[in-house]
N, C-alpha and C positions, 0 to 999 in steps of 0.2 A: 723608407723607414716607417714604423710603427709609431703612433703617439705613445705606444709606453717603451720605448726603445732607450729613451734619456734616463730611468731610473737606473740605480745603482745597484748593481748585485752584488751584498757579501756573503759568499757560497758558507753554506755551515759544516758543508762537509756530511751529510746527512747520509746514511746508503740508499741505491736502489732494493726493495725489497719485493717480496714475490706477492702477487694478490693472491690471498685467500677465496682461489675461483668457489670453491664448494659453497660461498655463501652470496653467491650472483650468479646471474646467467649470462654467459660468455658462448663466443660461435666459433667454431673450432670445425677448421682449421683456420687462422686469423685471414681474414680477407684478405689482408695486403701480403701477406703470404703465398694466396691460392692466385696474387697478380705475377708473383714472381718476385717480389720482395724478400732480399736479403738482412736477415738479422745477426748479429754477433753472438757477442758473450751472454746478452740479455733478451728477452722476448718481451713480445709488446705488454704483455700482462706483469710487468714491473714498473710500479712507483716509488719515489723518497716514502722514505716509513713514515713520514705525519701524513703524508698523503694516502697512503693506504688506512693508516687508523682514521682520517676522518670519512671516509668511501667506506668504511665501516659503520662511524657513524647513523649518516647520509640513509643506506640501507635501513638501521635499525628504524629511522625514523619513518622512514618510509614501508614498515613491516604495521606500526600503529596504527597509519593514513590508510592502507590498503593492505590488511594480513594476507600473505600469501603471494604476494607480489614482491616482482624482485629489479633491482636494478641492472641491464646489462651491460656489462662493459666490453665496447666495442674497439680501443684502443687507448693503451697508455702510454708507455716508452716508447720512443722512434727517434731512432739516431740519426744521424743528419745525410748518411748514406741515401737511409729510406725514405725522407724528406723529401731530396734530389727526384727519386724512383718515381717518387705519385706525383710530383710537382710536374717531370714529364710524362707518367701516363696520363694527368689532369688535361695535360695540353691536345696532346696525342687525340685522346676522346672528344674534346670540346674539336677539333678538327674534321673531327670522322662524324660528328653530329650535324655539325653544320655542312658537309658534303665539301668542306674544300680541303687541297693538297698544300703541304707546307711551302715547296719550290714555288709555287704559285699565289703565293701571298701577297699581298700588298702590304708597305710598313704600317698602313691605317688598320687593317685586317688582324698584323700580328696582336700591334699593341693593345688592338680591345680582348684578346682573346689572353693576353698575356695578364692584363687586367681583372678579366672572369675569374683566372686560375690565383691569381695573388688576392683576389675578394677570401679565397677559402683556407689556401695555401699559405701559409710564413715562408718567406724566401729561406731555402736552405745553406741559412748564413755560417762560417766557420769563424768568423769573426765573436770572441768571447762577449764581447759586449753587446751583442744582439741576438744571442742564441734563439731557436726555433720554438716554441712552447714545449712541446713533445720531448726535444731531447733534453731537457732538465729533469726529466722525469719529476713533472709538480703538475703537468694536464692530462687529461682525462677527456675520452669520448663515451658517451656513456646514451643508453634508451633506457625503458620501463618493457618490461613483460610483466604477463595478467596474471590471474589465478588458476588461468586456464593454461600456461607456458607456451603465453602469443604474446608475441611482440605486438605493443602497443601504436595505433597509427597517429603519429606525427601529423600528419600531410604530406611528408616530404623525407625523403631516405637520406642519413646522412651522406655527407661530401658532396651534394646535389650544388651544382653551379647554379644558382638563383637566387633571387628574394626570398622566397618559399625557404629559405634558410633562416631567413631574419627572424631570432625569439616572436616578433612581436606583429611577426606576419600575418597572424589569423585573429588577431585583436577585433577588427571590428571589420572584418570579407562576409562578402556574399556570399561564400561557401556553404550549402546546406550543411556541413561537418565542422563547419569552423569554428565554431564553440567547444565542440569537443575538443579537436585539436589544439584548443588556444590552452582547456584546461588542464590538458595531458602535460601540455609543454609547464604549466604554470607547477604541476603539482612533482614536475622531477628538478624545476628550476629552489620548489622550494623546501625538500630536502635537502637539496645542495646544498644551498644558501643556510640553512640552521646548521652545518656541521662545517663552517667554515671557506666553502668555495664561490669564487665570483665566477659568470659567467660572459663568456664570450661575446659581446653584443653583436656578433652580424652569424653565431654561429647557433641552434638551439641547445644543440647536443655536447656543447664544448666547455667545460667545467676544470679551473684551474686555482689553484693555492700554494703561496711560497712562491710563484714568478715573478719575471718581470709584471706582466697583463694583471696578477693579482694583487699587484701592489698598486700598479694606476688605477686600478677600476678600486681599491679602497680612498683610494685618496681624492677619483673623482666624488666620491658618494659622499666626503667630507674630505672639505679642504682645511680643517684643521691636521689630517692626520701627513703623517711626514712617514711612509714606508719605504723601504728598498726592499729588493725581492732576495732573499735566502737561498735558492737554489740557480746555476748554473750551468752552462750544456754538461754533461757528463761525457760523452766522447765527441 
């Protein structure tokens, strides 16, 4: 279970609606796509409509900070099918990285490996009261591209199994780059954050409003506020 796992969701019934990709940079064909992921009725590039208008937002603020730069969105909706899908390639990889075979695991071996994958992963719950961030369609995986239509360097590529995930990784590292990286992260955390989205603490890229995750994280930031989250799985 999640710490924000206990909040209450009452669904508003809100739709999934289409991004206006023409006014972001989006990678086409969708990565988890080109993994062999299966989508339905809807594609990743759909959010709840306040979600889309404040990824609107977000951008325009970020057109101010940096003209000509744009925010990319590298996933929105993901139904809980496609959850399952990366939850085991997640595993699958982190296996073929480390050079060992699943038959030949040890139950100490699975569980840390199982652990790596649930650090980045939401378990792909069907259980309504714990839905997965992504399939409510209210989160958002998102980077910065430049003026030049380069993706901006992070330190670290999204879904990367590590610390080098953590927002606040490159805060104060030896890294000759780690200033810059720290300010990259700082300057797409804080459009976000002006158009209404909390983000993910263990993830950089991970930007959510209207969930469960963005109702805890308003209510961590103040404990006077009493939120429940608006949106729920959709399929």
């Amino acid at each position: 279970m999640r710490p924000y796992h206990h909040i209450s969701i009452v669904e508003c019934g809100e739709p999934l609606v289409e991004i206006p990709l023409q006014l972001f940079a989006v990678e086409l064909p969708h990565p988890y796509a080109k993994l062999g992921a299966i989508y339905g009725e809807y594609s990743p590039y759909y959010l709840r409509q306040s979600v889309v208008e404040n990824l609107i937002q977000a951008q325009n603020y970020l057109e101010l900070l940096r003209p000509h730069w744009r925010i990319q969105i590298f996933d929105g909706y993901r139904p809980v099918n496609v959850q399952q899908f990366m939850v085991d390639y997640s595993f699958a990889t982190a296996l073929t990285e480390r050079g060992l075979i699943e038959a030949e695991l040890s139950p100490n071996q699975r569980q840390e490996i199982w652990e790596a994958v649930y650090q980045i992963w939401a378990v792909p719950s069907m259980d309504e009261k714990t839905p997965p961030p992504h399939s409510t369609g209210a989160a958002v995986d998102v980077t910065l591209v430049d003026d030049a239509g380069q993706v901006v360097n992070m330190g670290s590529p999204i879904d990367e199994l590590s610390e080098r995930s953590h927002p606040d990784y490159y805060a104060n590292h030896h890294h000759p780059d780690a200033k810059q990286y720290h300010a990259h992260r700082q300057l797409l955390n804080d459009v976000m954050l002006k158009a209404g989205f909390q983000r993910n603490p263990r993830e950089w890229w991970h930007f959510c409003f209207g969930d469960q995750m963005w109702a805890w994280l308003n209510n961590q930031a103040n404990p006077a506020n009493n939120f429940t989250a608006r949106y729920g799985r959709i399929f």
